[in-house]
N, C-alpha and C positions, 0 to 999 in steps of 0.2 A: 903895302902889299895889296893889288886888286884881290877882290872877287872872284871866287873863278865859278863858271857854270860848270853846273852837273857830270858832262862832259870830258870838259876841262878836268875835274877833280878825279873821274875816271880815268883819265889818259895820263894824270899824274903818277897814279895809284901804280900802273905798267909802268911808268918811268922809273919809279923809288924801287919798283920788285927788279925791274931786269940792269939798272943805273946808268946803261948805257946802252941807244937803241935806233936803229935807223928806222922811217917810217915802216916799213916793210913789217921789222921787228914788232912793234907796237901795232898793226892794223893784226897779226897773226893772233895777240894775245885778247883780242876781245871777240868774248863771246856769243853777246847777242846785239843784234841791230847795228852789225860791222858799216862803218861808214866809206864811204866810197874811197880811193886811197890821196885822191887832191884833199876831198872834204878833210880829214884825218892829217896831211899837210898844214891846213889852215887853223887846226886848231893847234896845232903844236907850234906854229907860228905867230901865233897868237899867245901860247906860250909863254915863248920868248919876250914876245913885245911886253907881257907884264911883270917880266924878270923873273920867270918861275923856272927856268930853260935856259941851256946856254948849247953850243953843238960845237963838234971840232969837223972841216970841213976836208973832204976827201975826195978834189975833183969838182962834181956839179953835184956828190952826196955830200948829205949831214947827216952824222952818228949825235944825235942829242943826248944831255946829261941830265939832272936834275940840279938847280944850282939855290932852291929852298931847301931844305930839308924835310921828311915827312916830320919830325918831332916839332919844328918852331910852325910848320900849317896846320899842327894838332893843335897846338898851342893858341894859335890867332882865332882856329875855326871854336876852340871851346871856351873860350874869354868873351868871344862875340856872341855865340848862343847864349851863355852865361847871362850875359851884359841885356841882351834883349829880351830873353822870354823868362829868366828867373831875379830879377830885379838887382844884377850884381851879387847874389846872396848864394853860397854855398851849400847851406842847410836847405833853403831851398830845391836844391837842386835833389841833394838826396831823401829829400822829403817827398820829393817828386815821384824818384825809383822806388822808395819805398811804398806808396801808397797804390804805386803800378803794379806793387810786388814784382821787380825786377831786381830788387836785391835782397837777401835774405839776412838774419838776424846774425847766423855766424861769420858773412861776408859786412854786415858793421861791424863786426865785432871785433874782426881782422882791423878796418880802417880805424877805428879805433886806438887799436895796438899800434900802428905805425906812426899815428902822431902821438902819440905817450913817447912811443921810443926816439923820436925827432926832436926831444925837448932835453 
């Protein structure tokens, strides 16, 4: 699975929420810094080309789909941050939020409890 730019992971984001969209559709749902409707073409064709996309074709229209899932590109995108900026380590990771203070002591306290109960 590529990469995707910024973009890209945007135009995803409209793809996974509406699952099914002609350009049209998808150029309406973005809020700022709306791309021209070819530009917005090319990135959805672009898409396609790195297998993120697939469309059923209606004439000279395509209604595009999403043919990743949002859960397995949660999955690659957080394996790969993991992998790079926290040394493959876990703990690390919430040692991170934690010392950001972006999770607090009864939200470990919860993760905690679900891996006890997962054993």
């Amino acid at each position: 699975m590529q990469k995707l730019t910024n973009k890209e992971e945007e135009i995803m984001h409209i793809l996974w929420r509406l699952e099914k969209a002609f350009v049209k559709d998808v150029l309406s749902e973005i809020k700022d810094d709306k791309p021209h409707y070819n530009t917005l073409s090319t990135i959805i064709r672009n898409l396609e080309d790195k297998g993120y996309v697939s469309y059923n074709a209606f004439g000279k229209t395509h209604q595009y789909y999403p043919i990743v899932s949002k859960e397995d590109y949660k999955k690659r995108f957080m394996n790969t941050a993991i992998d790079h900026y926290f040394n493959s380590s876990y703990k690390n990771v919430v040692s991170f939020f934690a010392k950001e203070e972006k999770i607090s002591v009864d939200e470990l306290k919860e993760i905690i409890e679900l891996i006890e109960n997962k054993k």
